[in-house]
N, C-alpha and C positions, 0 to 999 in steps of 0.2 A: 619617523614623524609623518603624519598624514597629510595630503594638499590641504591647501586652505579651502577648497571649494569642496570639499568632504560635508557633511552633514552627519551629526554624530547621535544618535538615538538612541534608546535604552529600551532593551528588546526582552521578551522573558524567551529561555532557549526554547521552548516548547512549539509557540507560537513561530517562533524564525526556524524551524526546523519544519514544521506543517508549511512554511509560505515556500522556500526551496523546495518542496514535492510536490507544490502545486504547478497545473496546467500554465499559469502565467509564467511560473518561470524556466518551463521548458520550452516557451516562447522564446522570452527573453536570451536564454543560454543558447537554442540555436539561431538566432540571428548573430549571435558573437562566433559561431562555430567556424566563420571563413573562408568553407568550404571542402573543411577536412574532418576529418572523422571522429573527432577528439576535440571537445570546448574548449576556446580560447578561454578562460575564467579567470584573467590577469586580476589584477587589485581594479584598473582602472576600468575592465569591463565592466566589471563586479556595481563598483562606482554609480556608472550608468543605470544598473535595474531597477526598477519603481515598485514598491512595496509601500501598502497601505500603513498606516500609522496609530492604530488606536491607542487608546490610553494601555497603563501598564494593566490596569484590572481587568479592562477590556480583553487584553490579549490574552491574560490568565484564564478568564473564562472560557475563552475562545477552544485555547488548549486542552482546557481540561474538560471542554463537550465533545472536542474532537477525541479524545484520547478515551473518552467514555464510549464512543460511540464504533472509534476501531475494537475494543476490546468486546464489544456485542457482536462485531462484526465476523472476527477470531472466533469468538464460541461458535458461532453460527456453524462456520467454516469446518471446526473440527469436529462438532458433531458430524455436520455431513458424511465428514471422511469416516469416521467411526460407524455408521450408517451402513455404506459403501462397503466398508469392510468387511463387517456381520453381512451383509448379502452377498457378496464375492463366497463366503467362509460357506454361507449355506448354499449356495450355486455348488460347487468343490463336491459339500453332503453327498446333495441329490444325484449329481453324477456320479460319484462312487457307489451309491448305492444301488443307483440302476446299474451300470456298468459291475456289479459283481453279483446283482441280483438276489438282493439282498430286496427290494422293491421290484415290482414288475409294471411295464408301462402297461394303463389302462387301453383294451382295444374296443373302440364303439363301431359296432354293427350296425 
């Protein structure tokens, strides 16, 4: 059974999943930390943290711009690496090629 002094809300998981990842609540987590290396995260710390309250639509929207906007962000990312990759693969080319001479370095006089 929970305290009486609890406050019970109705969260969409999405939005309360984005609000623990945010900057606020790595605030909040290390001032509970008490000086060891490992978050006190008891129920009644928990209790303590202030999280904003929008309506349930509100949060749903919230989630679902946030959840759009990591998933651009993902692409983003794995092109890069894909990028990166094709240029590492053809760096490897060019130097095998010179290195077996197969290409010859241009010399300017």
């Amino acid at each position: 059974r929970c305290p009486e002094n609890w406050v019970h809300i109705k969260v969409v998981a999405g939005f309360l999943n984005y609000c623990l990842k945010s900057d606020i609540n790595s605030i909040q987590t290390s001032i509970n930390m008490n000086g060891s290396c490992a978050a006190n995260l008891s129920a009644e710390n928990v209790a303590n943290y202030c999280f904003i309250e929008p309506s349930i639509s509100e949060q749903q929207q919230i989630a679902d711009y946030l959840d759009s906007k990591c998933s651009e962000i993902d692409t983003l990312i794995a092109d890069k690496k894909r990028q990166l990759d094709i240029l590492a693969e053809y760096k490897k080319s060019l130097i095998y090629e010179y290195v077996t001479g197969k290409k010859e370095v241009p010399v300017n006089e």
